[in-house]
NUVEX-431510 format. One line per 5 residues: number of its first residue (from 1); their letters; for each residue x, y, z of C-alpha. Coordinates in steps of 0.5 Angstrom, whole numbers, plus 2048, in hexadecimal, padded with zeros to 3 digits. Each point is the difference from the previous one (the first is absolute). Layout:
N
NUM = a = X,Y,Z | ...
END
This chain:
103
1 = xxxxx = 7B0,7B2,792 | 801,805,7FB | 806,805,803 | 7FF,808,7FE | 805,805,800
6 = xxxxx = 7FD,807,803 | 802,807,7FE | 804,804,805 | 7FA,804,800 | 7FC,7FA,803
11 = xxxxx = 804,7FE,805 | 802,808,803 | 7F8,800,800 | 7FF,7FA,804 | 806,801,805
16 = xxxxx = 7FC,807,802 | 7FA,7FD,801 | 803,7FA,804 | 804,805,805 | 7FB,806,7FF
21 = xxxxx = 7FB,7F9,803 | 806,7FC,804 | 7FC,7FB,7FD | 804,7FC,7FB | 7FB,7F9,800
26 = xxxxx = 7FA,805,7FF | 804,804,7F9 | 802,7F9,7FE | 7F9,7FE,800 | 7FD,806,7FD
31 = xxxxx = 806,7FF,7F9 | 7FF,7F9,801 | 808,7FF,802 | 803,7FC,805 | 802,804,806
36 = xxxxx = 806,7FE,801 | 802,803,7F8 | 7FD,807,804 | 805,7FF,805 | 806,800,7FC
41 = xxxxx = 7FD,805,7FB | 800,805,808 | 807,7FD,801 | 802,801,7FA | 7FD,807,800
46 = xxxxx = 803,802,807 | 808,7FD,7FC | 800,805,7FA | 7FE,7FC,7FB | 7FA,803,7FD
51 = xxxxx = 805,807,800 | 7FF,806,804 | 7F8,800,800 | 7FC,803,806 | 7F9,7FC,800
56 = xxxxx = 7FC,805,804 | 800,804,7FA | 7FF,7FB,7FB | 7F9,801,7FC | 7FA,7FA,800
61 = xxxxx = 801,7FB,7FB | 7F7,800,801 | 800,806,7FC | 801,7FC,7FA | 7FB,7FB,801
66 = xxxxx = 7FB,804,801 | 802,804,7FB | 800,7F9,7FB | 7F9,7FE,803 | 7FE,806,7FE
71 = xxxxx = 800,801,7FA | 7FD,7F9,7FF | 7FA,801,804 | 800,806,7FA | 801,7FA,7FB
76 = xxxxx = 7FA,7FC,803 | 7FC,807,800 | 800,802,7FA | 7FF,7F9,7FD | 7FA,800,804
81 = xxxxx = 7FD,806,7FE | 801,7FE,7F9 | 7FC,7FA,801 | 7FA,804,804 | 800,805,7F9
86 = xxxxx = 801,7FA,7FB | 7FA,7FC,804 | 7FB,807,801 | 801,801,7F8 | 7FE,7F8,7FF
91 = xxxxx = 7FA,802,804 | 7FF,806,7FC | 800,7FC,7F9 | 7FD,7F8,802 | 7FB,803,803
96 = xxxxx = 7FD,807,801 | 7F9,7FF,805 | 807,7FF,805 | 803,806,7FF | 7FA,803,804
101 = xxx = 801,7FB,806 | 807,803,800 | 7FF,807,801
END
């Protein structure tokens, strides 16, 4: 099992949510964690580790997938009206009598 080094982030992000739901097994399936990695991140956050950081305010980290999701949804529809527009001019000049079917 490949192991994965999470940023400080991640993990502050994961531990709100975990005690904003004081479900820790649900948290850990939703990041595909083990839920007693999400417990140790809590009781590590509780110790001091992560600093003096208040989770309560902490901003979403679903911001930023939103925002990357986004501007691929832009990618893909922009390529797909630069297809409409090519297939339309190939109609235009293979063959004219469909040009009237289209209008």
């Amino acid at each position: 099992m490949k192991r994965t080094k999470h940023s400080k982030d991640f993990k502050l992000q994961v531990v709100k949510e975990a005690t904003e739901t004081g479900n820790n097994s649900l948290v850990a399936r939703r990041y595909e964690l083990n839920p007693n990695m999400v417990s140790r991140w809590i009781r590590e956050y509780k110790d001091g580790k992560y600093g003096e950081v208040d989770v309560a305010v902490l901003p979403d980290l679903d911001s930023k997938e939103l925002s990357k999701e986004n501007e691929k949804l832009k990618i893909i529809l922009g390529e797909k009206d630069l297809e409409i527009a090519i297939l339309r001019d190939l109609i235009k000049k293979k063959n004219p009598h469909l040009l009237k079917n289209l209008k």
